[in-house]
Each structure stands twice: as C-alpha cells, then as structure tokens.
Residue frames relative to the residue before (quaternion, step in Angstrom):
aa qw qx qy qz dx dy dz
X 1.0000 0.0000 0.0000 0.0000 0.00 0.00 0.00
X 0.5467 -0.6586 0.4103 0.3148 3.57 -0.81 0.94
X 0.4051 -0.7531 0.4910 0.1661 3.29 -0.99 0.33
X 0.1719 -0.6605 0.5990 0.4188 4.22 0.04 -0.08
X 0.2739 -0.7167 0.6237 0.1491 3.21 -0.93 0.90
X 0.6257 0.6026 -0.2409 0.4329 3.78 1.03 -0.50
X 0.6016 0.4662 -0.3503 0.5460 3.40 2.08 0.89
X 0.2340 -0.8018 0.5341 0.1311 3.06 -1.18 0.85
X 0.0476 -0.7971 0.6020 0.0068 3.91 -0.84 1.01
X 0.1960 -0.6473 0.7356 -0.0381 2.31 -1.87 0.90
X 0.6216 0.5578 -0.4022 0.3751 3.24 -1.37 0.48
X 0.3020 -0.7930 0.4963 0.1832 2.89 -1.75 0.25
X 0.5348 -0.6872 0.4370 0.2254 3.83 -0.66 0.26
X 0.1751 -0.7285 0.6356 0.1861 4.30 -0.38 0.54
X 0.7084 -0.4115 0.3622 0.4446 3.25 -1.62 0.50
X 0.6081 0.6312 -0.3370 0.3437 4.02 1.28 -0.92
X 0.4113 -0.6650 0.4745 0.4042 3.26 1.33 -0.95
X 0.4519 0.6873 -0.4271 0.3754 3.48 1.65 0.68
X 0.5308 -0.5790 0.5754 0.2280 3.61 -0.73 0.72
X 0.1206 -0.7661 0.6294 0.0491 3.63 -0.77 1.36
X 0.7071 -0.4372 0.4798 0.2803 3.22 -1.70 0.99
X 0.1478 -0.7718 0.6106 0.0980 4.20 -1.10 0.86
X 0.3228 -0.5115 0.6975 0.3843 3.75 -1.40 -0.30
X 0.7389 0.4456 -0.2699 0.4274 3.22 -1.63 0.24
X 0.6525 0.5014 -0.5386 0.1810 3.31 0.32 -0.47
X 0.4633 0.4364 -0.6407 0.4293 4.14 -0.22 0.94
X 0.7243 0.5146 -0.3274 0.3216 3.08 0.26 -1.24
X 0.6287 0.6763 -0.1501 0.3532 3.51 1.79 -0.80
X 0.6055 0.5112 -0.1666 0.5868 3.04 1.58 -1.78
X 0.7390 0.3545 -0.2344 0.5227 3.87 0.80 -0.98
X 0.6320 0.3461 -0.5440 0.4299 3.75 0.43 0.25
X 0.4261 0.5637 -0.4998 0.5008 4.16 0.99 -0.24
X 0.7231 0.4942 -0.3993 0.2711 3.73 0.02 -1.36
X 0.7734 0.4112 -0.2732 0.3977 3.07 0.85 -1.83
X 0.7061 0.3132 -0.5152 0.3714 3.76 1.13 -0.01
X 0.4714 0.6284 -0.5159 0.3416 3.85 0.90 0.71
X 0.5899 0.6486 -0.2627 0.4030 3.22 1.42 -0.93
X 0.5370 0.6246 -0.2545 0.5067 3.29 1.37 -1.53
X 0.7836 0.2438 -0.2787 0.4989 3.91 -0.04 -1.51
X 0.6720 -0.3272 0.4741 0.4653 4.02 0.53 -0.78
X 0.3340 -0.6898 0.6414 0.0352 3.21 -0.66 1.57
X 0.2945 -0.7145 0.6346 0.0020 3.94 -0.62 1.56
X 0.5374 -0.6052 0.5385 0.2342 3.72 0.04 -0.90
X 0.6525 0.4645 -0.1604 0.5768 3.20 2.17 -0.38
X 0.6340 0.5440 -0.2950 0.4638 3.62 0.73 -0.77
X 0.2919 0.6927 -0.6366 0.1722 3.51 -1.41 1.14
X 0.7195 -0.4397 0.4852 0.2314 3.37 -1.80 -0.21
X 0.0645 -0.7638 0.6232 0.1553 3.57 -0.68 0.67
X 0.0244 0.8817 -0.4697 -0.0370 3.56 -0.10 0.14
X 0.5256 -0.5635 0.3827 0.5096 4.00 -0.51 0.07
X 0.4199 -0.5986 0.5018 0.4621 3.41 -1.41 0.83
X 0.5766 0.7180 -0.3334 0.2021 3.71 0.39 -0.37
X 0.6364 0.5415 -0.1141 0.5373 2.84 2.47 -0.30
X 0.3266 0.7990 -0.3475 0.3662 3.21 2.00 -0.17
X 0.6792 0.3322 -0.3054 0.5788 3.72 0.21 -1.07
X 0.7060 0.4422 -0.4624 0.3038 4.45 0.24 0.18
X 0.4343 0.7847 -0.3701 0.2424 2.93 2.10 -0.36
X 0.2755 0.7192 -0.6376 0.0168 4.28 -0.40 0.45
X 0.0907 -0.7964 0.5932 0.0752 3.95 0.22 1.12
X 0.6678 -0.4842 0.4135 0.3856 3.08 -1.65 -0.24
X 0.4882 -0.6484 0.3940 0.4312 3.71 -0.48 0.16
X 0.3427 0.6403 -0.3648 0.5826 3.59 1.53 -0.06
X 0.7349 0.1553 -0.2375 0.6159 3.76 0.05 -0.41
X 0.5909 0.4330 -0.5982 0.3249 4.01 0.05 -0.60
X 0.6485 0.6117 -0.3170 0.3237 3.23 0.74 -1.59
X 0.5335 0.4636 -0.4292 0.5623 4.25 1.35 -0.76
X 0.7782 0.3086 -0.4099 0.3620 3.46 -0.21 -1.35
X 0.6957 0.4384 -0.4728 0.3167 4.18 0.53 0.02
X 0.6142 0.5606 -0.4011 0.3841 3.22 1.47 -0.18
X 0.3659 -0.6495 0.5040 0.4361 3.74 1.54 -0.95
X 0.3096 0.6604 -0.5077 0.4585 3.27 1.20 1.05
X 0.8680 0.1045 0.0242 0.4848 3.62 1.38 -0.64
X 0.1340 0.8673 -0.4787 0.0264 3.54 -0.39 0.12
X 0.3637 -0.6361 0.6691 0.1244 3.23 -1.84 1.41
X 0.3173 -0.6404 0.6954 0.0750 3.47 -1.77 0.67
X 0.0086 -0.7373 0.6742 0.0423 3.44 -0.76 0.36
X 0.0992 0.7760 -0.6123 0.1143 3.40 -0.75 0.94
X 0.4495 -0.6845 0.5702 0.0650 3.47 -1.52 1.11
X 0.7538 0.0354 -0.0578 0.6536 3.68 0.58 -0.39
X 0.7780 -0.4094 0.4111 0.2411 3.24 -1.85 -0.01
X 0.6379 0.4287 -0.2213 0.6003 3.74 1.23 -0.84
X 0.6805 0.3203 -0.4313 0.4984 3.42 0.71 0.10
X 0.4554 0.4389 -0.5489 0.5464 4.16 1.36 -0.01
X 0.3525 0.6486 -0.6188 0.2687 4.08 0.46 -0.66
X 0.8813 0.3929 0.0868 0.2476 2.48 -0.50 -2.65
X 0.6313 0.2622 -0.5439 0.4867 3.45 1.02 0.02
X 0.6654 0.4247 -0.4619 0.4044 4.05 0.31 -0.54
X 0.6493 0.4638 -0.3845 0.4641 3.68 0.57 -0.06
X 0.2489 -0.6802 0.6701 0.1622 3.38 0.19 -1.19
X 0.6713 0.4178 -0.3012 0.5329 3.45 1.14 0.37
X 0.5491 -0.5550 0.4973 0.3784 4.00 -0.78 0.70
X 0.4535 -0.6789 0.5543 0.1618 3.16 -1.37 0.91
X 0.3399 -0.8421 0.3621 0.2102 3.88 1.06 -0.66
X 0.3677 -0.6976 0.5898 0.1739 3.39 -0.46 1.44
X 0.1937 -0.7860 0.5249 0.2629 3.85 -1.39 0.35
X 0.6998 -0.5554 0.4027 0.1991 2.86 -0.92 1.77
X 0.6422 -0.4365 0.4595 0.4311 3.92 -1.30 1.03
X 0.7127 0.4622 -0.3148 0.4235 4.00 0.58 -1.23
X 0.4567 -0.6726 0.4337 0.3885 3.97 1.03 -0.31
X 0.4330 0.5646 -0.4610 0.5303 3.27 1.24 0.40
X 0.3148 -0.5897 0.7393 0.0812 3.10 -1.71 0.78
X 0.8946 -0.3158 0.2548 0.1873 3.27 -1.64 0.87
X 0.2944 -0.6780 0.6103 0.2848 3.65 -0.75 -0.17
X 0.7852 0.4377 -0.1678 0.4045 3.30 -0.53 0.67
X 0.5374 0.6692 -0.1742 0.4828 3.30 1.75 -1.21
X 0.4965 -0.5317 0.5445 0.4175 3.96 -1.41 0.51
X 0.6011 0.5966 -0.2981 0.4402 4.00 0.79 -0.72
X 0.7876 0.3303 -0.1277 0.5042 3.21 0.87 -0.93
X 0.4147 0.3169 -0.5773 0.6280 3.87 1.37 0.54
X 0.8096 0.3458 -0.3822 0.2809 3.90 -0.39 -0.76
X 0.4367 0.4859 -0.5151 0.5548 3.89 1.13 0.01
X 0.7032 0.4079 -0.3798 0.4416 3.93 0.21 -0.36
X 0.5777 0.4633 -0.5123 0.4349 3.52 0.38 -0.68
X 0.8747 0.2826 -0.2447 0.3087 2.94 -0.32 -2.05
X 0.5641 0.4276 -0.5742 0.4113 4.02 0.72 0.06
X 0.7481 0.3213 -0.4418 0.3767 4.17 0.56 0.02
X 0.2926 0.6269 -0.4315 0.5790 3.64 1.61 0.71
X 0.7038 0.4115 -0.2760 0.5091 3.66 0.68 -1.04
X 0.7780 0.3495 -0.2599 0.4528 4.05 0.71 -0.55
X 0.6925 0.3637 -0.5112 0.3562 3.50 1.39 0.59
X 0.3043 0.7925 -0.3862 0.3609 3.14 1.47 0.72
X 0.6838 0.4770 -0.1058 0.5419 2.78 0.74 -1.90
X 0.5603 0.5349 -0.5191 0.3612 4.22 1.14 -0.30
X 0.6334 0.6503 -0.2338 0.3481 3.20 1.31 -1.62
X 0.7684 0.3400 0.1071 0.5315 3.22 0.70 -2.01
X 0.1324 0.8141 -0.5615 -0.0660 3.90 0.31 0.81
C-alpha cells in the first residue's frame, strides 16, 4: 500500500498500538516546514504528531498562518490505525466478532498476508 511520502512522523508506538507522547514537538513541526518551505509548500505536506502532544503545541505564527491557509497541516493521532489512515488514505479496520477484519481495510491486506505467510511455513515445516 502506498505510503504519502509528503508526511512527516514522529513518535512512538506501545505494544497496544497507542501513540506515545514526544519532546520537541515545535521544534519538530517547524523544522519539517522550513524544509517544506525550502522545496515548495504544495498544500499537502505536514506533521503527524501524537494527539497527546497537542496542548505543547506553541508554533510560530509563520506556520499557524500555513496550517490556516492549507498550506500545511498537523495530525494528531492516538493509536497506530489512526497513523494508518492518515498516510494511507485507506481505513485501518475494526475486527469483526469472526476476527476478520474488513475487506478493503489496511488490517485486512495484513491479516491476509501474514495468514498466507503462515501456510508457507507450514509447506516447509509440516
């Protein structure tokens, strides 16, 4: 699945798939800008960052002033399936009562791999 390369992340991930709190994050969101500014601000390029980092957020007014124009933009995200879906652009997927995840869903291409990952194993290794 493609990736948006025209995001920047930060952060880290628990074993839960929660998004951990960072240091730095201004100093983060505004070193991305000035190198977005540098190649050419698109209207598409930003910062994901933990939501847990939102209340440290005090940017320059130079970048507020991008992210009100849509010249820039911050993500805030709480768990990993919500980093999915913004760098994809594709729904991460709740699992279904059956443990199956959606059709269509990032969960539901990797439940498929790694269960046909599990049956060339089992060719190798009966």
């Amino acid at each position: 699945m493609p990736i948006k390369q025209y995001i920047s992340v930060t952060g880290s991930v628990n074993q839960w798939g929660e998004v951990q709190a960072i240091g730095g994050v201004n100093e983060k969101v505004e070193g991305y800008f000035e190198v977005c500014k540098i190649i050419g601000l698109t209207g598409e390029q930003g910062v994901m960052i933990p939501r847990s980092n939102v209340r440290n957020l005090m940017l320059r007014e130079e970048v507020v002033e991008a992210i009100r124009e849509g010249q820039f933009h911050i993500w805030p995200v709480a768990t990993i399936d919500e980093g999915i879906e913004v760098l994809t652009g594709v729904e991460a997927g709740v699992r279904n009562d059956d443990g199956r995840y959606p059709e269509g869903t990032i969960n539901h291409l990797v439940q498929e791999r790694l269960l046909r990952m599990a049956e060339a194993i089992k060719e190798y290794h009966p």
